[in-house]
C-alpha positions, 0 to 999 in steps of 0.5 A: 338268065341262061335257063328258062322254066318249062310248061309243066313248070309254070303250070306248077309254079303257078298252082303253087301261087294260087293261094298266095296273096299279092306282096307288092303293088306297083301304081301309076307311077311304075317301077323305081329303085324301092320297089325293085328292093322290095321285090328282091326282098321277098324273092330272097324271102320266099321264092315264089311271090305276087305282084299286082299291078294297080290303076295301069290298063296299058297292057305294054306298059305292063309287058314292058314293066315285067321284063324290066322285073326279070331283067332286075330281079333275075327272077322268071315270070311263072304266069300273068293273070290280069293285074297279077303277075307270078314271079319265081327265083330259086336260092342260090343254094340248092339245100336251103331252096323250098321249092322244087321244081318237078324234072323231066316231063310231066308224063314222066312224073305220073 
């Protein structure tokens, strides 16, 4: 993607995550076609989602499976907390998006 989220957008993305749960998890046998679908699905749902990774202790294979996600999904990881990551694609339409991501910097907004 041409754009990159900021700091202070990440930190928000990720404080707006907390309290969500896990929507899709991806076992040992790693990534395929359904469950690429299925993260498009619920980014197309609900624009911030979890993805937990289960039974996979190799940390680069799990770097190497977001970028992968990101590369797929166009979406932006937000944050990586253990077996979690925090994925985040705005809609294509401005109007319909439920997200809105603070602008400028963040001591500006205060």
């Amino acid at each position: 993607m041409a754009i990159s989220l900021r700091g202070y957008q990440n930190r928000f993305l990720r404080g707006l995550a907390h309290s969500l749960k896990p929507v899709v998890l991806i076992g040992q046998k790693g990534l395929n076609t359904r469950i690429i679908k299925s993260i498009m699905e619920a980014l197309d749902t609900h624009e911030l989602i979890k993805v937990k990774f289960i039974e996979l202790e190799d940390r680069a294979q799990k770097k190497t499976m977001i970028r992968e996600i990101e590369d797929a999904c166009g979406c932006f990881v937000a944050g990586v907390t253990g077996h979690v990551a925090i994925l985040y694609r705005p809609k294509d339409d401005p109007a319909k998006r439920k997200i809105i991501l603070p602008e400028g910097s963040p001591s500006e907004s205060v």
